[in-house]
N, C-alpha and C positions, 0 to 999 in steps of 0.2 A: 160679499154677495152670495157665496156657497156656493152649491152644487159641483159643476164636473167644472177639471180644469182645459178649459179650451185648447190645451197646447196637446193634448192626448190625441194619439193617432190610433185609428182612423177616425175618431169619434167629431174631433173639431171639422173635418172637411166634410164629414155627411151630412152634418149641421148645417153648416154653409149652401152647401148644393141642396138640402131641401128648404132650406129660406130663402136662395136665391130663386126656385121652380114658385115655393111661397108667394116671394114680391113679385112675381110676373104675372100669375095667374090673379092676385089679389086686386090691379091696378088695370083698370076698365080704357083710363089715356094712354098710358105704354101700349097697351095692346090695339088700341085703334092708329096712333101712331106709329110704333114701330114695328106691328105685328103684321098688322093688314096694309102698310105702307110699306112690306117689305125691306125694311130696314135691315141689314146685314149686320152680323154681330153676335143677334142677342137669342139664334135659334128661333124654334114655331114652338108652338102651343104642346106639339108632342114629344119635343126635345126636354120641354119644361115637366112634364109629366114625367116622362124618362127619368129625370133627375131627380124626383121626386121618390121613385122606388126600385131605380137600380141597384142601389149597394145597402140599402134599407130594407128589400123587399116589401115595403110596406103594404102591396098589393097579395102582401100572403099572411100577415099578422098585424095587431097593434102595435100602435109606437108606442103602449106601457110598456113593451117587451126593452124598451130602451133608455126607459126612465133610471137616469143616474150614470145616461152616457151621454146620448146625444140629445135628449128631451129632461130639463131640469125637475122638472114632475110630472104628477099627473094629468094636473091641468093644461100643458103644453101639450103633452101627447095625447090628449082625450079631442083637443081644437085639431089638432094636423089630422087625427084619423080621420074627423069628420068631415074635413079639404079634401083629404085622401081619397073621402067612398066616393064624394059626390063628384070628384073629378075623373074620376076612374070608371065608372057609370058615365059618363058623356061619351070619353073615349070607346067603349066598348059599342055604345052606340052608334057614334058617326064613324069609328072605326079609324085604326093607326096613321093611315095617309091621307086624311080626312085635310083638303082648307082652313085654314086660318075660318075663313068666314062658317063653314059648319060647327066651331065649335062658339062661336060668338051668337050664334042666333040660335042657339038651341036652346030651349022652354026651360031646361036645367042649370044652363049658365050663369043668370044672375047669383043663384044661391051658390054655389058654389065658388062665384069671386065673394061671396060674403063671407063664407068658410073659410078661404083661404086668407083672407084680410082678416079676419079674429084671430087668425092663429101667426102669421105674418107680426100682428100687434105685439102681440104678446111672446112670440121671440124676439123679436128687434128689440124693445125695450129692456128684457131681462139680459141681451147683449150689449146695452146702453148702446144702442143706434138708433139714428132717426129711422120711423118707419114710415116717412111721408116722401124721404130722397128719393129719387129715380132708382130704378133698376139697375142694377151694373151689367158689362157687358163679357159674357163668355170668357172676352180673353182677360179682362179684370180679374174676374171671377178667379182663373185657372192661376194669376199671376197671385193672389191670394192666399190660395189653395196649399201653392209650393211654398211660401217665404213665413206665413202667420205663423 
């Protein structure tokens, strides 16, 4: 398969947690069900965003900066920056403590689950995962994180 090998730290778990912010923002049902239904578990909309450029800062550079660690190429990381801008741009818009429901009805939403689901695709599969499965939840996630 090539590229990085997964078991390299930190690189496998920020992978993780930006696929994991990925599949959530990507998936329009999770988020009507367990976003706006309040569902415990799986964090908000800003949590996922969070996770998206806390330990990446992606919100300060490209993810080629990380091509051949956490993004197998170029192609990988050219799909998440463009999840990246257009989710980070809502945020800045409805702003950090913003409802569930202001970042779902926002005129920029839909394209930005499309971004996030291009890029979502195309990691999942180069990680040979289904990328139709539900979302995992926080504490999966975290249970993951330690043990992979």
């Amino acid at each position: 398969m090539g590229g990085m090998p997964l078991n390299d730290m930190p690189w496998w778990r920020w992978r993780s947690n930006v696929r994991s912010a990925l599949h959530m923002i990507s998936d329009p049902v999770f988020q009507r069900d367990v976003w706006q239904a309040g569902i415990p578990g799986y964090g908000d909309v800003t949590d996922a965003v969070y996770r998206l450029v806390e330990d990446t800062w992606l919100d300060n550079w490209s993810a080629e900066k990380y091509v051949g660690t956490i993004f197998r190429d170029s192609q990988e990381a050219a799909l998440v920056d463009v999840a990246v801008l257009r989710v980070l741009k809502i945020l800045h818009q409805v702003g950090a403590d913003a409802p569930v429901s202001a970042y779902l009805e926002h005129p920029g939403w839909p394209e930005a689950v499309r971004a996030a689901r291009e890029a979502h695709v195309r990691l999942a599969t180069a990680d040979q995962d289904d990328p139709d499965a539900p979302p995992r939840s926080l504490e999966v996630l975290a249970i993951l994180n330690r043990t992979a």
